[in-house]
C-alpha positions in Angstrom: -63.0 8.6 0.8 -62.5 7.8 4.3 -60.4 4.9 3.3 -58.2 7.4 1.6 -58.5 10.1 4.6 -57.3 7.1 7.6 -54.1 6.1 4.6 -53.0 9.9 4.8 -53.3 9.9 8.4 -51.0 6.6 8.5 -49.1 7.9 6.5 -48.4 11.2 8.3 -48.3 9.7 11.8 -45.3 7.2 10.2 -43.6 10.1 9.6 -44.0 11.7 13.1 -43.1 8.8 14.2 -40.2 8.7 12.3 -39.0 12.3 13.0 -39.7 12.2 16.4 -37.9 8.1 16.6 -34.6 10.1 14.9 -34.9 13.3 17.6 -34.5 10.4 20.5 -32.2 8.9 19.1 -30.0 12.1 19.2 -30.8 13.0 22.3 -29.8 9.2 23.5 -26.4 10.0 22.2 -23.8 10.5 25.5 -21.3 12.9 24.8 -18.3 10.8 24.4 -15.0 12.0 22.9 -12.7 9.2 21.0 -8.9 9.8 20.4 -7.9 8.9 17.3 -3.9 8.3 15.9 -2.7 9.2 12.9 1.0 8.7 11.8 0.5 10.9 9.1 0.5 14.8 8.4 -3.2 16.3 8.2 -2.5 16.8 3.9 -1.8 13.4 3.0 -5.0 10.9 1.7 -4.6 9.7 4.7 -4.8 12.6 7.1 -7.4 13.7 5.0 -9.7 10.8 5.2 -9.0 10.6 8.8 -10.6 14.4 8.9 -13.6 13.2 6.7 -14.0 10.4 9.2 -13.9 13.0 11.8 -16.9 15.5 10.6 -18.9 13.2 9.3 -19.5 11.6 12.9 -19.7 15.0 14.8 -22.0 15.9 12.2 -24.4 12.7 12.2 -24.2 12.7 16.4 -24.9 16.3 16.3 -22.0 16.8 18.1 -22.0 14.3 20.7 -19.4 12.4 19.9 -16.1 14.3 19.4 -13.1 12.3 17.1 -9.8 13.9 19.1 -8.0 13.3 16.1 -4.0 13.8 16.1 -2.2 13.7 13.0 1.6 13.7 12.1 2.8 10.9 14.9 1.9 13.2 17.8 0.7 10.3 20.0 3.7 8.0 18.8 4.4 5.8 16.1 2.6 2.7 14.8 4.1 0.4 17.1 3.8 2.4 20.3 0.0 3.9 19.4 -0.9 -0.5 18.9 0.6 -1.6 22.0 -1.1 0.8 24.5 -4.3 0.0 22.1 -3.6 -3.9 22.7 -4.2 -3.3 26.3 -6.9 -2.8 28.7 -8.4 1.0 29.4 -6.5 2.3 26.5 -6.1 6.4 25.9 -6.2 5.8 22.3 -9.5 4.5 20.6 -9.3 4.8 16.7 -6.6 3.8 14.7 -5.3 4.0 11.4 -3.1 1.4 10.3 -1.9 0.1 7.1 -2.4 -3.6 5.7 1.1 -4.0 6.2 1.4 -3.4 9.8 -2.1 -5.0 10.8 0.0 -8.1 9.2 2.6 -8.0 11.6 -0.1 -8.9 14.2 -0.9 -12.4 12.8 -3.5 -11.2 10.9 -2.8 -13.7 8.3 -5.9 -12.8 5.8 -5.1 -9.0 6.1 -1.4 -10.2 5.0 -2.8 -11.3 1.6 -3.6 -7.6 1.0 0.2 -6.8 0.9 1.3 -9.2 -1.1 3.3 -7.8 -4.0 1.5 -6.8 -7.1 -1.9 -8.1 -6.3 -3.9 -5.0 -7.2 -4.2 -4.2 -10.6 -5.3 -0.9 -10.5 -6.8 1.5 -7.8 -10.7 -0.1 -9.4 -9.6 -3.3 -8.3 -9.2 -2.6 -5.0 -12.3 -0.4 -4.7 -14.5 -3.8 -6.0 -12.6 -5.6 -3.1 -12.9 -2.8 -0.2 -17.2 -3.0 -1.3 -17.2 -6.7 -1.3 -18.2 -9.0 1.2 -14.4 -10.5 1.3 -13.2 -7.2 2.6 -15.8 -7.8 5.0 -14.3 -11.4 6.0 -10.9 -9.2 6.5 -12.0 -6.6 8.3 -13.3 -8.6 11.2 -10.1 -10.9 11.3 -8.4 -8.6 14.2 -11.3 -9.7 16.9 -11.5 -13.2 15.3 -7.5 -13.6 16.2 -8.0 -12.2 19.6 -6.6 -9.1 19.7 -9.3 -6.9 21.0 -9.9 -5.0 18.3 -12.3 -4.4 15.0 -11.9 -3.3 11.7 -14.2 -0.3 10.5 -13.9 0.5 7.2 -11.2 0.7 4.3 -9.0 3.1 2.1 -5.8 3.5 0.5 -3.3 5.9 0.1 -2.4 5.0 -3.5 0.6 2.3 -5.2 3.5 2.1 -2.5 6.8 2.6 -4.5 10.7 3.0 -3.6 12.8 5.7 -3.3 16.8 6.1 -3.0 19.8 8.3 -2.4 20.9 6.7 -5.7 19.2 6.4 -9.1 17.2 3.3 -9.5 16.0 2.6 -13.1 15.9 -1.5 -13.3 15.3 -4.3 -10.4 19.4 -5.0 -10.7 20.2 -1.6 -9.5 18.9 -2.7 -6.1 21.7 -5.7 -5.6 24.0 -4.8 -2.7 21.7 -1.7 -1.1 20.4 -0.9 2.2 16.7 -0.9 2.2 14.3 0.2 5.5 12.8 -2.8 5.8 9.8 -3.5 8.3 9.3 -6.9 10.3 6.4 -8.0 8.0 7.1 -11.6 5.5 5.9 -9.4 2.1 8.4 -6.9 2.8 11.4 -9.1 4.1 10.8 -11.1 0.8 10.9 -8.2 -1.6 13.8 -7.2 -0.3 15.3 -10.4 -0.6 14.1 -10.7 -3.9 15.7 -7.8 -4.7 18.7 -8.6 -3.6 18.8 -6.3 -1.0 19.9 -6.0 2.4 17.1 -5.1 4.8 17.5 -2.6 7.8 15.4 -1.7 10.8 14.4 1.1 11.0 11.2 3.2 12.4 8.9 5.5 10.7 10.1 8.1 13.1 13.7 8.2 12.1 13.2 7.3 8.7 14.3 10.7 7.0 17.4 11.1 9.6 18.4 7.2 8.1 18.5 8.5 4.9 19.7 11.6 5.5 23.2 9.9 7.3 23.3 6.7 5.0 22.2 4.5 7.2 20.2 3.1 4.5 19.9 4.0 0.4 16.2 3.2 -0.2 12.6 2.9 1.5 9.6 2.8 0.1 6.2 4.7 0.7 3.2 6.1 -1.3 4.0 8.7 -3.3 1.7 11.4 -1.4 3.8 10.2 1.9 7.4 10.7 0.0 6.2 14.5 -0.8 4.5 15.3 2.7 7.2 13.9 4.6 10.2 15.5 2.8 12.0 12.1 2.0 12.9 13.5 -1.5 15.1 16.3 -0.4 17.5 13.4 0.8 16.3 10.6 -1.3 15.5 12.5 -4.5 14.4 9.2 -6.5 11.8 7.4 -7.1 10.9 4.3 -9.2 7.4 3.7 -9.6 6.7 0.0 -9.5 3.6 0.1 -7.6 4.8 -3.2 -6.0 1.7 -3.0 -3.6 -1.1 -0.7 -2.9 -0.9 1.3 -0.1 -4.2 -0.2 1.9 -5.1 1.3 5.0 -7.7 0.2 7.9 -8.8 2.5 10.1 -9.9 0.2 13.7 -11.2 0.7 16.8 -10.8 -1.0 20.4 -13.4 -3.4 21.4 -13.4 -2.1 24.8 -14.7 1.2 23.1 -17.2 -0.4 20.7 -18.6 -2.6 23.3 -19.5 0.1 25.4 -21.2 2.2 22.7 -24.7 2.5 22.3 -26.0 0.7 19.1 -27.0 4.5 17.6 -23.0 5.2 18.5 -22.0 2.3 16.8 -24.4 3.0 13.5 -22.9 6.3 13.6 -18.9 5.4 13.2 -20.4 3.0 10.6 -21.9 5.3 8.7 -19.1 7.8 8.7 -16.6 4.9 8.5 -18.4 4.5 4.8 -18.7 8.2 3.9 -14.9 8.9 4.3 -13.9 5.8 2.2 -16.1 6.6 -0.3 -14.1 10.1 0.2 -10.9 8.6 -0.2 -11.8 7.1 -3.0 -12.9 10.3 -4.7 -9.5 11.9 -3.6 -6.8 9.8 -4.0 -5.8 9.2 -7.6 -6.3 13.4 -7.9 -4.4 13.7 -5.0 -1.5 11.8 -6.1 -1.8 13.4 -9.8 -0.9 16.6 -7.8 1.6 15.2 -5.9 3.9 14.0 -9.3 4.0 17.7 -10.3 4.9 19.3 -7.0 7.6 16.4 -6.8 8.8 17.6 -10.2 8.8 20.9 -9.3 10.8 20.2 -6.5 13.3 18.7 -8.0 12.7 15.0 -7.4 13.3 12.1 -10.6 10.4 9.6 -10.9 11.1 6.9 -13.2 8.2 5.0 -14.7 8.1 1.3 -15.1 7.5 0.1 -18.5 7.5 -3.8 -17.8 6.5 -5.2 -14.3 7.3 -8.2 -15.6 11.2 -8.1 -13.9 9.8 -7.5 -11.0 7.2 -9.5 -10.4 9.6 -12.5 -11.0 11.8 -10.7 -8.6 9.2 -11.1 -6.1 7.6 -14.7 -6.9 8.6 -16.5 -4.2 7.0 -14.0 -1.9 4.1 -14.0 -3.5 4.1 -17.9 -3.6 4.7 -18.0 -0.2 2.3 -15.3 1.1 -0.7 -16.4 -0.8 -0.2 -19.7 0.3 -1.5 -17.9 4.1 -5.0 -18.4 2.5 -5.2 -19.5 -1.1 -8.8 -19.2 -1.7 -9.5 -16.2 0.1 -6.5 -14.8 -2.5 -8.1 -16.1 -5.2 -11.0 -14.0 -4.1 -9.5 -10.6 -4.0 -8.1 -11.3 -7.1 -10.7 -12.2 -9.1 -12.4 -8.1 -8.2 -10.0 -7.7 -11.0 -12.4 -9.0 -13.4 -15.5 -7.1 -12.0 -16.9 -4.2 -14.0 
């Protein structure tokens, strides 16, 4: 009996303990606010998991540390947002890029995850983005020196192109003007295409199309509605060339100098709004296909990939090649159930 009598009060002194261990831990918390850049309008997948992100650490730091989250390109586009965060005592904290520009930063394992046509499906990815590989990729912007970490994954659904004119096969592209960004994957496609690829930034990407600058771009499909690129590029072919993978990251300056409870916390919430993205994005983009309709825009499904993909093998040849086995990898979540 007293055996049993000293286990309960163990028992209920580990959970004092406990209690009282998690009510220090948030009164430990500084109050800290983090800005965070967004490209993106708040209604995209991506402004949305950037506000689940958001909450979810308010809510687990009771408050005490603040996301200054600002959507829409407020605080500048994706290349002048990375090089204030490339340098020392930066305004900007948190991040979210896409695969594709974290590429264009000699991240050379990130590169593999916008290489065309290597997700099969939105599952696919998901077994990647909760494997230990995504892990490996996540960390490769402090490996390469940049001064900056990965914290968690999403995606904003299969990135397809979009045109002034009506495109219905790969041959349709010969001879057009394509936005183009500086990365190898999309210089390639282009190529492959046999396309001609033009500069031009996010910022002025509707203007571009609007004056003929260029006939096509490409973009997730949530991004072509809350944008407005189909009232002056009305179609869109869905190819799904790549998926549309985005990592949100973080200075090290800023993570260094958080507390390890700070840092559990931005993990933690880092997991909880990809999990959310997850849940969101292929309803999202469901909804998205009818208001496009409704609108007025064409989408053209793709009944055989096959065209393309050959299209786009030397790229893919070439841009595996970065890291072979780590490709293999990501390609093989294809297979897990």
């Amino acid at each position: 009996m007293l055996r049993k009598h000293l286990l309960l009060s163990a028992s209920f002194l580990s959970i004092i303990s406990l209690i009282s261990c998690n009510e220090k831990n948030a009164k430990d918390i500084k109050e800290i606010t983090l800005v965070m850049a967004e490209v993106n309008p708040d209604d995209t997948i991506a402004g949305q998991m950037d506000h689940a992100f958001k909450e979810k650490v308010e809510e687990l730091s009771g408050g005490k540390i603040k996301i200054d989250l600002h959507c829409s390109g407020i605080l500048g586009d994706v290349d002048s947002v990375m090089e204030l965060m490339l340098k020392p005592n930066s305004t900007i904290q948190i991040h979210r890029m896409s695969a594709v520009n974290m590429a264009m930063y000699n991240c050379k394992k990130t590169s593999l995850l916008s290489v065309p046509f290597t997700f099969s499906s939105r599952n696919h990815f998901w077994k990647f983005a909760d494997s230990e590989t995504a892990a490996k990729i996540l960390n490769e912007p402090l490996e390469a020196g940049l001064g900056l970490r990965g914290l968690f994954f999403g995606e904003e659904g299969f990135r397809h192109f979009f045109s002034t004119k009506k495109i219905t096969k790969v041959e349709d592209f010969k001879g057009l003007n394509v936005r183009g960004t500086n990365d190898k994957a999309m210089q390639g496609m282009i190529a492959g295409l046999q396309a001609n690829s033009v500069a031009v930034n996010y910022a002025d990407l509707y203007p571009a199309l609007q004056t003929g600058l260029i006939d096509a771009a490409e973009q997730p499909i949530a991004n072509y509605l809350a944008n407005y690129f189909y009232s002056v590029a009305p179609y869109m072919i869905l190819d799904g060339h790549t998926l549309g993978v985005m990592e949100t990251i973080i200075t090290e300056e800023c993570w260094s100098s958080l507390s390890k409870e700070q840092q559990r916390i931005l993990i933690e919430a880092g997991k909880y709004a990809s999990e959310y993205c997850r849940k969101i994005s292929q309803t999202k983009e469901d909804k998205v296909k009818k208001e496009l309709l409704a609108a007025g825009a064409t989408l053209t499904s793709v009944t055989d990939i096959e065209p393309w993909q050959k299209a786009c093998e030397k790229v893919i040849k070439e841009g595996s090649a970065q890291d072979f086995d780590l490709y293999r990898e990501i390609l093989n979540y294809a297979k897990h159930k």
